[in-house]
C-alpha positions in Angstrom: 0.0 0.0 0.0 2.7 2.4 -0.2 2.4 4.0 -3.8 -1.6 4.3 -2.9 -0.2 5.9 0.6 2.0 8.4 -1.3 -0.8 9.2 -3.4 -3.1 10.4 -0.3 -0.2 12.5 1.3 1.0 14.2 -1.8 -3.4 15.1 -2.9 -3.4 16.3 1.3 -0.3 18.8 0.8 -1.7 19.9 -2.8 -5.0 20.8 -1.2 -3.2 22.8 1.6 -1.6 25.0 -1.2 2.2 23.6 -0.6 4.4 22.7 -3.2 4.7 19.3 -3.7 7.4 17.0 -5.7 7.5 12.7 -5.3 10.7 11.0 -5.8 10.5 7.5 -7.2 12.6 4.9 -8.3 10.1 4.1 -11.2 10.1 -0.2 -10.3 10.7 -2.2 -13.2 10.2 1.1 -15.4 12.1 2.9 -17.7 12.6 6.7 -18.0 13.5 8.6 -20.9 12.7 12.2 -21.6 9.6 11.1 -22.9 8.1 9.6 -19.4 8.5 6.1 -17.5 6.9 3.0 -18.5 6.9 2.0 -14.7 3.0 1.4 -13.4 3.5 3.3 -10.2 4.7 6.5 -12.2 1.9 6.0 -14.5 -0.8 5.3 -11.8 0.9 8.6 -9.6 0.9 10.9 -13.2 -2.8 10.3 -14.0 -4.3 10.5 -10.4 -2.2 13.5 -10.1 -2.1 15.1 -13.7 0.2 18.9 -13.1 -0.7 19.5 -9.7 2.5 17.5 -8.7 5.9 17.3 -9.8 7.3 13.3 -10.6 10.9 12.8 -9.8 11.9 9.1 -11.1 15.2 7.6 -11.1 17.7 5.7 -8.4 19.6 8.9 -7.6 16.5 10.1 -5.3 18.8 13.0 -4.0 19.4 14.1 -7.5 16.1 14.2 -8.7 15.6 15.7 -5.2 17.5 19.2 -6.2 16.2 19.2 -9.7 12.8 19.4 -8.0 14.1 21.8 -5.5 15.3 24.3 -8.3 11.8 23.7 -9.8 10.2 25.9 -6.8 9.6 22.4 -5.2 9.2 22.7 -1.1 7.9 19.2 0.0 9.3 16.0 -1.0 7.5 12.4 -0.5 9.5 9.6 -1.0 7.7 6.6 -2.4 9.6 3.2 -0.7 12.5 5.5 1.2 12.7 4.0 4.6 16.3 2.4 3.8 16.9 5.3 1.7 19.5 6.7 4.3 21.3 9.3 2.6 18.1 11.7 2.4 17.1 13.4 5.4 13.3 13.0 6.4 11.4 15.0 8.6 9.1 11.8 9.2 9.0 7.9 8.0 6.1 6.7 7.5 6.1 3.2 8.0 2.8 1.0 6.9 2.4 -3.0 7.9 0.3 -5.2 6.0 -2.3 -6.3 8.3 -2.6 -10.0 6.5 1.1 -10.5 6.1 2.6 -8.2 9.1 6.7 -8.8 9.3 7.1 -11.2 5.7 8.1 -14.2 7.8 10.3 -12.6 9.9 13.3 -13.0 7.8 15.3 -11.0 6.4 16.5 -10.9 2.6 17.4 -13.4 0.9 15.8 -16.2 3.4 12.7 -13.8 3.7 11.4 -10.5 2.5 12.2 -8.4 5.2 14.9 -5.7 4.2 16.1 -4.2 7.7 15.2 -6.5 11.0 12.2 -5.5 13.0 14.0 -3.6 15.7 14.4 -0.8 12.7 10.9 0.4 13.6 11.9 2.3 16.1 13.3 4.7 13.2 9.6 5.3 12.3 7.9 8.9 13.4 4.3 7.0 11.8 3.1 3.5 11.7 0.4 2.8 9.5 -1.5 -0.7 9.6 -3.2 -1.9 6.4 -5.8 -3.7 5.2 -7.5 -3.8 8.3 -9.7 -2.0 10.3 -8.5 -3.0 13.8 -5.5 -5.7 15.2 -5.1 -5.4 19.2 -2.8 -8.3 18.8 -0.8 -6.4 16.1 -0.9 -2.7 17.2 0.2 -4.4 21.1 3.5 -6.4 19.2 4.1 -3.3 17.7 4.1 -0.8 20.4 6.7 -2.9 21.6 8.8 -2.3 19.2 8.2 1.8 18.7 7.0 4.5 20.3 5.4 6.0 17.1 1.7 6.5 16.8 -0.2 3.5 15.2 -3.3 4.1 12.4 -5.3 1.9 10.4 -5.7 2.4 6.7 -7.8 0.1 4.2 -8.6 0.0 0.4 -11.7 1.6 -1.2 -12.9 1.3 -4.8 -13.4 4.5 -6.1 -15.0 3.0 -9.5 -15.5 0.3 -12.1 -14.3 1.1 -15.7 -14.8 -0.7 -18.8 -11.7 0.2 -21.2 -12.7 -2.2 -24.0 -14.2 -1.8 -26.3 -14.0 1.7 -27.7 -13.2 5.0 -25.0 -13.1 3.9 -21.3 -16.6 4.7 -19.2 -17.4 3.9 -16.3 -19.0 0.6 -15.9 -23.0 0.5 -15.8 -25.3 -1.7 -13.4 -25.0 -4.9 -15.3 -21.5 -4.7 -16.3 -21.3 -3.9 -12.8 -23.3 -7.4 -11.7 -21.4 -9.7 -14.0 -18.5 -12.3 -13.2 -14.8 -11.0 -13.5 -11.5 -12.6 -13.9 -9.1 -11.0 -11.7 -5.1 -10.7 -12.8 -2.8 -9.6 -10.0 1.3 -9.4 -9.6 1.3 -7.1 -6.5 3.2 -8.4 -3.7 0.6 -10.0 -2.0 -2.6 -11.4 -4.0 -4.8 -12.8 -1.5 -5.4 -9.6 0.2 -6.0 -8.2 -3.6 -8.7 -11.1 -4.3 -10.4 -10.4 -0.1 -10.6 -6.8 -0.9 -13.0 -7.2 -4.6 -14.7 -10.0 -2.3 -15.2 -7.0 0.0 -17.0 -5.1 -2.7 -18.8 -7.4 -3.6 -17.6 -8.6 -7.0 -17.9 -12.1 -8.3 -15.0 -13.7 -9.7 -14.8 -16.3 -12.3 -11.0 -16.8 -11.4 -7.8 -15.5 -10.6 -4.5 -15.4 -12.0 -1.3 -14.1 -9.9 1.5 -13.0 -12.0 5.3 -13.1 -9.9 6.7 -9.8 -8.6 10.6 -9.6 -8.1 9.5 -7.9 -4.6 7.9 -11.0 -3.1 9.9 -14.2 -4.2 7.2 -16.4 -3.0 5.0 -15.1 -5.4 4.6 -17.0 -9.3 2.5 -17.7 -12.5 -0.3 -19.7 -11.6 -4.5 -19.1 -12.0 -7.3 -20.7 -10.5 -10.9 -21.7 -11.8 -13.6 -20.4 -9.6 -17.1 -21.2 -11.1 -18.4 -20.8 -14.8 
């Protein structure tokens, strides 16, 4: 949930009349002078259009003071935790509430990056796709000292992109069976959250994301 976390913060400081820049790395993207291919830039650019300015490359400091000369005044950092030689005013750390501390490994026997003492580095703690965990927020209030909020996903709309222009989807298009297609790093809670709003699936196929090795090609019949 952290590109969808960005998203909130930078539409929150562009409300409150600040200037607002994201740096990126652009995952699995590349950047030319004509944009990035990456899906996270993409998603950021059209949910954003001009009222924000994209940084996007590895050398987040870099793209940090080519902002800065822009007239930009806040920076948000999309995945920056580990990103150690920029100085934050606040991490924001989020947990997934389904899959809390990736096995408790860390890279490569598991998918955590830093261990899980590094949370006491974080100003905000942010637990996802759930409304409420006591047995969560209590493990994690051992561990930091920062305040803990809950954050979930809600779908904004339905949109049919084929055939001709993209609408948005009516009633019945609305009421029929989808197949759902997923390579973010964690599917299930992707397939529990369209079960949440109520959509019927025909199946599900999860596509493998470099960010969760566990993840792979495979697809699932659900009904007819």
């Amino acid at each position: 949930g952290k590109t969808p976390m960005v998203l909130w913060i930078a539409q929150r400081l562009f409300a409150e009349g600040k200037r607002v820049g994201i740096l990126t790395r652009g995952y699995r993207g590349k950047t030319s002078s004509v944009g990035s291919t990456s899906d996270e830039v993409q998603l950021l650019q059209a949910r954003l259009g001009e009222s924000v300015v994209i940084g996007v490359g590895a050398d987040r400091l870099a793209c940090g003071r080519e902002l800065a000369e822009r007239g930009v005044e806040w920076f948000v950092l999309d995945d920056g935790f580990q990103h150690l030689r920029l100085g934050r005013d606040a991490d924001v750390v989020l947990i997934d509430g389904i899959d809390p501390f990736g096995g408790g490994l860390l890279l490569p026997a598991g998918r955590l990056r830093e261990p899980i003492s590094s949370l006491r580095r974080a100003d905000v703690v942010v637990i996802t796709r759930t409304a409420h965990d006591r047995a969560l927020e209590e493990e994690l209030r051992r561990r930091t000292a920062a305040p803990i909020f809950y954050a979930q996903t809600e779908l904004l709309s339905l949109m049919r992109v084929f055939p001709g222009a993209p609408r948005p989807a009516n009633d019945r298009e609305r009421e029929s069976k989808f197949y759902a297609f997923c390579a973010t790093g964690n599917p299930p809670a992707f397939f529990a959250d369209l079960a949440r709003w109520d959509l019927a699936l025909a199946g599900t196929s999860v596509f493998g994301d470099v960010g969760n090795p566990d993840s792979a090609v495979s697809g699932e019949r659900l009904g007819s």
